[in-house]
C-alpha positions in Angstrom: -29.3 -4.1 20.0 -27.7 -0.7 19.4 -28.8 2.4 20.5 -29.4 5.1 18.3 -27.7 8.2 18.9 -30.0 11.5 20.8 -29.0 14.8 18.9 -28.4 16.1 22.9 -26.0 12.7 23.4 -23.8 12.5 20.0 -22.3 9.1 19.0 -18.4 9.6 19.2 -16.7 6.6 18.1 -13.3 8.1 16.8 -10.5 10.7 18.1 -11.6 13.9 18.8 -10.3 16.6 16.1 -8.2 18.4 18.6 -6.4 15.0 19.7 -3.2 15.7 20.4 -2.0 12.1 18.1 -4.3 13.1 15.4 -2.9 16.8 15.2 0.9 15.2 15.5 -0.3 12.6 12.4 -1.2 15.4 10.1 2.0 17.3 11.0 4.5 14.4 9.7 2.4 13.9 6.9 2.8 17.2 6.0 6.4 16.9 6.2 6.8 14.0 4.3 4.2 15.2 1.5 6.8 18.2 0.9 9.8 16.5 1.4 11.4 15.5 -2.4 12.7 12.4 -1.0 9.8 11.3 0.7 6.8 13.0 -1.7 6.2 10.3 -4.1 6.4 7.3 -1.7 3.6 5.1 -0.4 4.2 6.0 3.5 1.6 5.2 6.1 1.4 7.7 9.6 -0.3 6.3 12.4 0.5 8.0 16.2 -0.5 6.4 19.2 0.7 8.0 22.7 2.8 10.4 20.4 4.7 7.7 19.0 5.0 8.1 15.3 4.8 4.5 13.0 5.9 5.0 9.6 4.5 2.2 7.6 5.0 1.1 4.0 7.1 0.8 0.8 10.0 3.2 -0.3 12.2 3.3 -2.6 16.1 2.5 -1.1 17.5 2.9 2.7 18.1 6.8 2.5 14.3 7.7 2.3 14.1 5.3 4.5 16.6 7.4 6.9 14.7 10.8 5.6 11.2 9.7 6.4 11.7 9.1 10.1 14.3 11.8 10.8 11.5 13.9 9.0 9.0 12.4 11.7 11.7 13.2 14.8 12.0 16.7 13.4 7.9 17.0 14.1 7.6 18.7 18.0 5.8 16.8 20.4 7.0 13.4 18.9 7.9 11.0 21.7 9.8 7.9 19.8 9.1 7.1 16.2 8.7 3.2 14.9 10.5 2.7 11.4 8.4 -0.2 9.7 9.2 1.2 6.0 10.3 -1.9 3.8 12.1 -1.5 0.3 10.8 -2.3 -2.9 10.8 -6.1 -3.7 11.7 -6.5 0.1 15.3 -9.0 0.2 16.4 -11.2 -2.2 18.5 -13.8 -2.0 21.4 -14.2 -4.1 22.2 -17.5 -5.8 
């Protein structure tokens, strides 16, 4: 059984608004929204602990480069994770 939430006692299941990772999340995104590099790319921002994860697809290895030096750039970021993949991932050649 849950309990349903009292008006005096509000349910609070996510981060606060003034979290500190939630503030640094909307700041890269911001960067990388007005970026031309980055702008039109499918990138994902998640921060935990202040540590930026850049998830998704771009287009070649330089906005790869861009997107987290864009993140590293953001003040209070404590380590960035690259996980951006390319297009069509690696191919091998036959």
């Amino acid at each position: 059984m849950m309990p349903w939430p009292y008006p005096e006692f509000p349910f609070t299941g996510g981060p606060e608004p003034d979290d500190p990772d939630v503030r640094l999340s909307s700041l890269v995104a911001q960067r990388l929204s007005a970026d031309w590099t980055t702008r039109r790319q499918q990138i994902t921002v998640t921060v935990q602990n202040r540590v930026v994860i850049l998830a998704g697809l771009v287009a070649d290895p330089e906005t790869r480069r861009v997107a987290a030096e864009l993140a590293w750039d953001v003040p209070g970021v404590f380590d960035v994770c690259n996980a951006l993949r390319l297009y069509g991932g690696r191919r091998s050649r036959r």
